[in-house]
Every structure is written in structure tokens, then in C-alpha cells.
N, CA, C and O atoms as a MOPAC input file, in Angstrom:
PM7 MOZYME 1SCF
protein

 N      0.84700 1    -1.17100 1     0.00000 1
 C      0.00000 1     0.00000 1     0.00000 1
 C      0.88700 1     1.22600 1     0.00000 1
 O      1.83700 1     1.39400 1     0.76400 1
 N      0.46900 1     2.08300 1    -0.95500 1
 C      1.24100 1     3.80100 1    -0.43300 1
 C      1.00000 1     4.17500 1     0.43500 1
 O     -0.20700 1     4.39000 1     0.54200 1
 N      1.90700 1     4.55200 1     1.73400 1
 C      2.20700 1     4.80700 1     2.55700 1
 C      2.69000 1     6.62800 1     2.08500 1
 O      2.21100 1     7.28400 1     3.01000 1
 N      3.15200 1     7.28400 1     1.43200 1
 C      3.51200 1     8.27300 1     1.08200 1
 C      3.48500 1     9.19300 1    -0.26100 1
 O      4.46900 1     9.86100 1    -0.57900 1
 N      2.24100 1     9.17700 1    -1.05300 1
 C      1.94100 1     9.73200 1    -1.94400 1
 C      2.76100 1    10.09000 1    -3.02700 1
 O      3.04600 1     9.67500 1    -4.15100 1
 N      3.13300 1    11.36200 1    -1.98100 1
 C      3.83600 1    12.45500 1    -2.94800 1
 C      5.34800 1    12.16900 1    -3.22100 1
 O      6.10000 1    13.02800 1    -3.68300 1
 N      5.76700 1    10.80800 1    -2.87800 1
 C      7.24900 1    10.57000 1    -3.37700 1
 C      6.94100 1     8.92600 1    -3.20400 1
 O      7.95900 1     8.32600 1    -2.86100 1
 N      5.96200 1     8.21500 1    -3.33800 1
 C      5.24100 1     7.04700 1    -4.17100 1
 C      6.43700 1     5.91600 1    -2.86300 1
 O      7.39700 1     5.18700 1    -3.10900 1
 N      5.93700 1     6.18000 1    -1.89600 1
 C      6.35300 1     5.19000 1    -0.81100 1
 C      5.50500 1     4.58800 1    -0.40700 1
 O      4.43900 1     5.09500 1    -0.06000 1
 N      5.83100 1     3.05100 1    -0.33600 1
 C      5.32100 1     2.41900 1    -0.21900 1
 C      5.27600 1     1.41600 1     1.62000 1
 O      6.39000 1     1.41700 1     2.14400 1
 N      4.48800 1     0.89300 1     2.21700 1
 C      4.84900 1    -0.01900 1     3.20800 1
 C      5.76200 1    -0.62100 1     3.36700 1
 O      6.33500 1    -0.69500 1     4.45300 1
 N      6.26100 1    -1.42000 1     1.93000 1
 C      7.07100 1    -2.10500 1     1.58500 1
 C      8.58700 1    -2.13500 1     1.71000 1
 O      9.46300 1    -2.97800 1     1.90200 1
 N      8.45500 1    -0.36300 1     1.44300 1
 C      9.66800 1     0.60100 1     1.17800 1
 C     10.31500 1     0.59000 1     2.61300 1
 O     11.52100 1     0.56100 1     2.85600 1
 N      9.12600 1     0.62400 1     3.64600 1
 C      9.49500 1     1.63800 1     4.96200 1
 C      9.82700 1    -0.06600 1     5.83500 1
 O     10.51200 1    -0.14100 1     6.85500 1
 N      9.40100 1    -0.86000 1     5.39000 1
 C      9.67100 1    -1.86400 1     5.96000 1
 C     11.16000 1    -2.65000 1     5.17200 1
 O     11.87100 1    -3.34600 1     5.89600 1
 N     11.45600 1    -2.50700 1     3.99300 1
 C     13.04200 1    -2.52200 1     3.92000 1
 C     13.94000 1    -1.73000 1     4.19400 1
 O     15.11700 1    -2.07000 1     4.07300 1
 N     13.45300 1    -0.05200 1     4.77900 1
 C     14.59000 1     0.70700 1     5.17300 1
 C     14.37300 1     0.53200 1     6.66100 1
 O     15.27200 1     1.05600 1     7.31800 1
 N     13.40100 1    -0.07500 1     7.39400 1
 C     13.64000 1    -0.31900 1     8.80100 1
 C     14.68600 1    -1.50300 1     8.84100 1
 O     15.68800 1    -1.45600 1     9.55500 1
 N     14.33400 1    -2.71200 1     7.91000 1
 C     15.45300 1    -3.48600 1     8.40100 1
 C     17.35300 1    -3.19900 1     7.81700 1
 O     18.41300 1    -3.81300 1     7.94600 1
 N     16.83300 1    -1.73800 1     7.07600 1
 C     18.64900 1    -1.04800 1     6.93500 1
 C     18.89700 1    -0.38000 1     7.93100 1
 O     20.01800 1     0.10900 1     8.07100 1
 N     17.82500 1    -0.18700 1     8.93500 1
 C     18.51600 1     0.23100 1    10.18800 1
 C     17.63400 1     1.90400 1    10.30000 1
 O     17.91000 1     2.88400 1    10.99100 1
 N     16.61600 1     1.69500 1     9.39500 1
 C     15.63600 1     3.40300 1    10.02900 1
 C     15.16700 1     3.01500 1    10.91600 1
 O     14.60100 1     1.92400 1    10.84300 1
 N     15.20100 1     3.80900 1    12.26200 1
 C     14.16500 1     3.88300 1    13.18100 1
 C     13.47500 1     4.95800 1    13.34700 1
 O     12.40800 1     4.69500 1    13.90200 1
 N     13.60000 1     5.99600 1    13.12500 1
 C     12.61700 1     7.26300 1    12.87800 1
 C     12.20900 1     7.47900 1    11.80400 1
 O     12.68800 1     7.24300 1    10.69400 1
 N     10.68200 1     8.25300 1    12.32800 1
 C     10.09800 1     9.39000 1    11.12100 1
 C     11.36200 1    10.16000 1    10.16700 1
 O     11.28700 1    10.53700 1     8.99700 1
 N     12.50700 1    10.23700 1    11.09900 1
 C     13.37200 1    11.60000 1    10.01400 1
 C     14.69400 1    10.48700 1     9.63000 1
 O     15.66000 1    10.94600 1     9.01900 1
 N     14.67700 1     9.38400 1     9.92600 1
 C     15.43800 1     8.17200 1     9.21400 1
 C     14.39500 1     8.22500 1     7.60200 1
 O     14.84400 1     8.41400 1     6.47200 1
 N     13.43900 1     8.07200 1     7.85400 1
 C     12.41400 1     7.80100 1     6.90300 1
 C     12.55100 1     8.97300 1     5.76700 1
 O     12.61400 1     8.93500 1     4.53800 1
 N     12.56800 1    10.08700 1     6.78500 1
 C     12.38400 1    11.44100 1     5.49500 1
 C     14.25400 1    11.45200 1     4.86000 1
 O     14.29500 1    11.60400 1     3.63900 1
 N     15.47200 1    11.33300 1     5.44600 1
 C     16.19700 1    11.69900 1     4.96800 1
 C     16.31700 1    10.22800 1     3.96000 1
 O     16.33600 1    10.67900 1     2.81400 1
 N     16.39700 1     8.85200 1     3.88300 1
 C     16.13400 1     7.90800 1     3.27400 1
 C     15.17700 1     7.81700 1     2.14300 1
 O     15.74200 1     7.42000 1     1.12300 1
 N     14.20200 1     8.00100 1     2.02800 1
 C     13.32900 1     8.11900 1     1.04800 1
 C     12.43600 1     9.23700 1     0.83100 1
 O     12.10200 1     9.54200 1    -0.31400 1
 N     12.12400 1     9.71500 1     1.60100 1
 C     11.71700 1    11.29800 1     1.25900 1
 C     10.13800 1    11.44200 1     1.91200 1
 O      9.37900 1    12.34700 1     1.56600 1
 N      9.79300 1    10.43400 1     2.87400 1
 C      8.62000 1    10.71500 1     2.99500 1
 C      8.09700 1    11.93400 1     4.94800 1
 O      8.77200 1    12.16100 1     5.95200 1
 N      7.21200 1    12.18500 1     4.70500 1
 C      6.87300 1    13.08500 1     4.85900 1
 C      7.51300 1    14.94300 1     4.79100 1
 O      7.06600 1    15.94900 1     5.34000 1
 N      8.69000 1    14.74900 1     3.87900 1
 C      9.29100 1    15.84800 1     3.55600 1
 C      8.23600 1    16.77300 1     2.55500 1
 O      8.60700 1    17.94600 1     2.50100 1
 N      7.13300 1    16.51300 1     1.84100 1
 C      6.09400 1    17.13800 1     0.95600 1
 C      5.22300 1    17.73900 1     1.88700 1
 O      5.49500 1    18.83600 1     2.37400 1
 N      4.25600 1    17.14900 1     2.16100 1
 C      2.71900 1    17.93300 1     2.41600 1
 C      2.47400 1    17.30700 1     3.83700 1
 O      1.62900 1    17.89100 1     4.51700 1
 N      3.25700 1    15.89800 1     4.54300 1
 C      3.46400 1    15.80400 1     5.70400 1
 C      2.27100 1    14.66900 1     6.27600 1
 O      2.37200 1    13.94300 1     7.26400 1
 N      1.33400 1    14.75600 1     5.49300 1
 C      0.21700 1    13.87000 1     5.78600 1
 C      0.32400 1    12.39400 1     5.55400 1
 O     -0.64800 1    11.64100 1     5.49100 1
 N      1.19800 1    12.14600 1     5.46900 1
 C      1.60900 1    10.28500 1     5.80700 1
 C      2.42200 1     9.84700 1     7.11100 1
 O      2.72300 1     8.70000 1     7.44100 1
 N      2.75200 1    11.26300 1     7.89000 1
 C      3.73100 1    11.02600 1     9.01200 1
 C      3.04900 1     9.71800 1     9.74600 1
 O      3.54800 1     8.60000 1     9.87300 1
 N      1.82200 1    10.16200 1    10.17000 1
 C      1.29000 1     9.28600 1    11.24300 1
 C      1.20100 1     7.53100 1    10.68600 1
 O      1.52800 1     6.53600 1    11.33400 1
 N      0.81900 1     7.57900 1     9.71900 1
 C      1.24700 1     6.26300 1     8.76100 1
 C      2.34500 1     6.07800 1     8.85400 1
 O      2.62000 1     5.40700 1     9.84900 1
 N      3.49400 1     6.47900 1     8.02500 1
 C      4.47100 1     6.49600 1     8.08700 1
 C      5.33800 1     5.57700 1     9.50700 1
 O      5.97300 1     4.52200 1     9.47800 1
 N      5.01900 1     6.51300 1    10.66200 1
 C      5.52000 1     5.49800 1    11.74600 1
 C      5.03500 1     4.57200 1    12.09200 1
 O      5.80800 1     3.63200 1    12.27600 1
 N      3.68200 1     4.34400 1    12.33800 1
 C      2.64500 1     3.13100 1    12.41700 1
 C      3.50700 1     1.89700 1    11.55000 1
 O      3.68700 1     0.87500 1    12.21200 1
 N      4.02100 1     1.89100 1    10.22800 1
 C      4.58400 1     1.43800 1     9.38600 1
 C      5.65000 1     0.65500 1     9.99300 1
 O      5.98300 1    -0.52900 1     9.96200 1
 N      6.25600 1     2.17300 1    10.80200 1
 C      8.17800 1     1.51800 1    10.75700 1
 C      7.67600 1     0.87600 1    11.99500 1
 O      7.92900 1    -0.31700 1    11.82700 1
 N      7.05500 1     1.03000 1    13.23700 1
 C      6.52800 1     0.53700 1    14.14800 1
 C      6.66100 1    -0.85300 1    14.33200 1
 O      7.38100 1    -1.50100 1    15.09100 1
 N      5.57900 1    -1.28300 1    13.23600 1
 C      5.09800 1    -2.66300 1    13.15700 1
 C      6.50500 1    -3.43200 1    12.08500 1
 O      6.68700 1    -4.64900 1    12.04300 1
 N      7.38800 1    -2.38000 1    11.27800 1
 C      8.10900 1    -3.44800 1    10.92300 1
 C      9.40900 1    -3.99700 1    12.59700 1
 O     10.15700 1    -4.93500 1    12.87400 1
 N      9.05000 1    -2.96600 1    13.10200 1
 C     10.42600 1    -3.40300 1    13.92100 1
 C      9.71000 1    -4.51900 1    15.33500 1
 O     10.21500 1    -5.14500 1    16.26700 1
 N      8.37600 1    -4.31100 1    14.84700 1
 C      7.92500 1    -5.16500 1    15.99000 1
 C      7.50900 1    -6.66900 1    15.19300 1
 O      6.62400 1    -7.38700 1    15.65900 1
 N      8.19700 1    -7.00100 1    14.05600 1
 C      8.14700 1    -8.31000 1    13.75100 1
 C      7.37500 1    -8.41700 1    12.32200 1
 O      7.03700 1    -9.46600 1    11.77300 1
 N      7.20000 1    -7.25400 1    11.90300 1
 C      6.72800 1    -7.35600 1    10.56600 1
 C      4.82700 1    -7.36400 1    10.57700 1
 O      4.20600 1    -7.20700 1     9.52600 1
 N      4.35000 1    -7.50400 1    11.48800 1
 C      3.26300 1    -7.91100 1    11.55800 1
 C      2.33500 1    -6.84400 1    12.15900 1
 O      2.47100 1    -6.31400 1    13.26100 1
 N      1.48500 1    -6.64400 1    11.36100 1
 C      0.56300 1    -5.33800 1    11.56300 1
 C     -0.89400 1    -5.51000 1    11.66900 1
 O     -1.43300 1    -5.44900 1    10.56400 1
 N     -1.59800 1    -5.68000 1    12.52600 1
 C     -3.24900 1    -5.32500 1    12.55400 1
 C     -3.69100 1    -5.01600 1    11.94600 1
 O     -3.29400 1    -3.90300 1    11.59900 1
 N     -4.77700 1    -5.50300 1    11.25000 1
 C     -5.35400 1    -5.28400 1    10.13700 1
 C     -6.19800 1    -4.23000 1    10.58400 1
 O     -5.84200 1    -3.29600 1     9.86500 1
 N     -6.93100 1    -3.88400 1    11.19200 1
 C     -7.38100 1    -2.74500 1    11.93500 1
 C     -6.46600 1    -1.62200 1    11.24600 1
 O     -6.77200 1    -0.90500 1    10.29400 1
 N     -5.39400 1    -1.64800 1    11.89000 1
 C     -4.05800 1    -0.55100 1    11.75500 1
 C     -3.96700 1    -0.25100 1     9.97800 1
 O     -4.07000 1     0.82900 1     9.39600 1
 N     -3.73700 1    -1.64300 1     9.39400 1
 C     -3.75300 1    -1.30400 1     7.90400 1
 C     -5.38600 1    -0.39000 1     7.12400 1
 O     -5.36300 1     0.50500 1     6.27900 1
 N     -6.53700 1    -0.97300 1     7.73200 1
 C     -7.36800 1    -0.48700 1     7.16700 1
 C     -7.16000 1     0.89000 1     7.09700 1
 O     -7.04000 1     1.51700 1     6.04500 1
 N     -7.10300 1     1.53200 1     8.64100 1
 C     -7.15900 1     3.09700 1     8.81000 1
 C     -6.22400 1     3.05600 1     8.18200 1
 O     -6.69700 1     3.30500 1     7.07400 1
 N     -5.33400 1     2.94100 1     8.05800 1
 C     -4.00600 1     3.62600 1     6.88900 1
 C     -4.63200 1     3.66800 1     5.65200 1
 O     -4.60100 1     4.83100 1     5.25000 1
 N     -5.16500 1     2.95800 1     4.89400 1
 C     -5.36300 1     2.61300 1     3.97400 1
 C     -6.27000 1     4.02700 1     3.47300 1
 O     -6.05600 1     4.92400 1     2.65700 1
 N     -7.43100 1     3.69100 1     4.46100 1
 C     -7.99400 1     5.17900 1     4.53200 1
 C     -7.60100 1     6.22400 1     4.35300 1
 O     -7.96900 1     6.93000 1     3.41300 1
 N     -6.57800 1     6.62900 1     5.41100 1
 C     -6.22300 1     7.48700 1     5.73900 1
 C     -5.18500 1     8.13500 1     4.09900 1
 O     -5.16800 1     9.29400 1     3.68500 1
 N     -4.53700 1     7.06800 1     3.57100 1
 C     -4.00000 1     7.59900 1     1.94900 1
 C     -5.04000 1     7.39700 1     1.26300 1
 O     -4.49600 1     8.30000 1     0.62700 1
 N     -6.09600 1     7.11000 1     0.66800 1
 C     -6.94000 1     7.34400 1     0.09600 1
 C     -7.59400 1     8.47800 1    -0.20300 1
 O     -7.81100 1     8.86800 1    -1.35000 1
 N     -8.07800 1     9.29800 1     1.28500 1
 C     -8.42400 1    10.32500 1     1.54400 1
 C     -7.38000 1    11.55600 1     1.11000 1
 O     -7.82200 1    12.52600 1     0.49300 1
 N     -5.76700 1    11.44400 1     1.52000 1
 C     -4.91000 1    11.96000 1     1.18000 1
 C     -4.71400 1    12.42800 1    -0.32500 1
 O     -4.47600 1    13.51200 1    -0.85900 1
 N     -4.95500 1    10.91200 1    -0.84600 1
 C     -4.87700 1    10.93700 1    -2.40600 1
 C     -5.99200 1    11.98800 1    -3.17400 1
 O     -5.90200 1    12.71600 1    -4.16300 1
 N     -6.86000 1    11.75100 1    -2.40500 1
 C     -8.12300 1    12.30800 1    -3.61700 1
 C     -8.33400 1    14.07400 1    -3.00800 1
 O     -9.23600 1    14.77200 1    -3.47100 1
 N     -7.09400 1    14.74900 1    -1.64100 1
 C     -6.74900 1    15.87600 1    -1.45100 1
 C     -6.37200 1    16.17800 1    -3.06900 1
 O     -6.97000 1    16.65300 1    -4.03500 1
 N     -4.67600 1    15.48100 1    -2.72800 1
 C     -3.83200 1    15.67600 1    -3.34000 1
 C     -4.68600 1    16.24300 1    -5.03700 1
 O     -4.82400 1    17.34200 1    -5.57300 1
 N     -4.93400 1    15.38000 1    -5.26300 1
 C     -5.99200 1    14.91200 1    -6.45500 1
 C     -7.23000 1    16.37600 1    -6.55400 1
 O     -7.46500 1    16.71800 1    -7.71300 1
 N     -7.77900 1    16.97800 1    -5.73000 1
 C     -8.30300 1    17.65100 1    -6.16000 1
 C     -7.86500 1    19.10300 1    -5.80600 1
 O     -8.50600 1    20.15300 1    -5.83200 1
 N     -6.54600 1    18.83300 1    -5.45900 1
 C     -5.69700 1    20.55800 1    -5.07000 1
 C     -4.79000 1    20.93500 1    -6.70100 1
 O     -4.11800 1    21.91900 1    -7.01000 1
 N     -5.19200 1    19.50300 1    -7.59700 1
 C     -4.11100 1    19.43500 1    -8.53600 1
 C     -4.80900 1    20.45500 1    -9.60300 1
 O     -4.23200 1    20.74000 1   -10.65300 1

């Protein structure tokens, strides 16, 4: 899932730069660039690195609202364009 819109980050992403050794939000932004744009994936964003460092495994609960939560982001993004 995109996890970060505006520089096309993915879960995926934030869960192979946790196991290069990100542990922060600003590991995250200087590494791949996310929440350095418009900022609205932060809270995702860590939820993300969170669950990768706690074993990879994330609540589906947790994924839905994310999921949401860029969706909603997207169709900002999408109608500020």
C-alpha cells in the first residue's frame, strides 16, 4: 500500500529501510523522502516503521485506517491538482 503519496512510498519501502537500520520518522524522510512534501503520511508512516520493527506484523485494523487514511490523502492531493 502507499504509505507516502507524494514521493510514491510504499509499506514495503518503509519496511526494507527499517530493516537497513531506520528507526525514525526523520530516518524515513532523509532515506526516502517521505513526509518531507505535504506531511500527511507522518502518522502512517511510523505506524509502518513501528510494526516493521515489531516483527513485521501489523493489525489489520491498523492497515485499514491507513489505507484510509492515503486514500483520503490521495483524492486531497488529487483535487488541489
Amino acid at each position: 500500500m502507499y504509505v507516502c503519496v507524494c514521493h510514491a512510498v510504499t509499506d514495503r519501502d518503509i519496511t526494507r529501510a527499517a530493516a537497513n537500520g531506520a528507526r525514525t520518522v526523520r530516518d524515513l524522510r532523509d532515506t526516502l523522502g517521505v513526509t518531507s512534501s505535504c506531511g500527511r503520511c507522518a502518522q502512517c508512516a511510523h505506524a509502518c516503521l513501528k510494526a516493521a520493527h515489531a516483527g513485521h506484523a501489523q493489525p489489520v485494523s491498523l492497515l485499514r485506517r491507513a489505507e484510509e487514511a492515503i486514500t483520503e490523502s490521495a483524492q486531497r492531493v488529487l483535487a488541489a491538482a
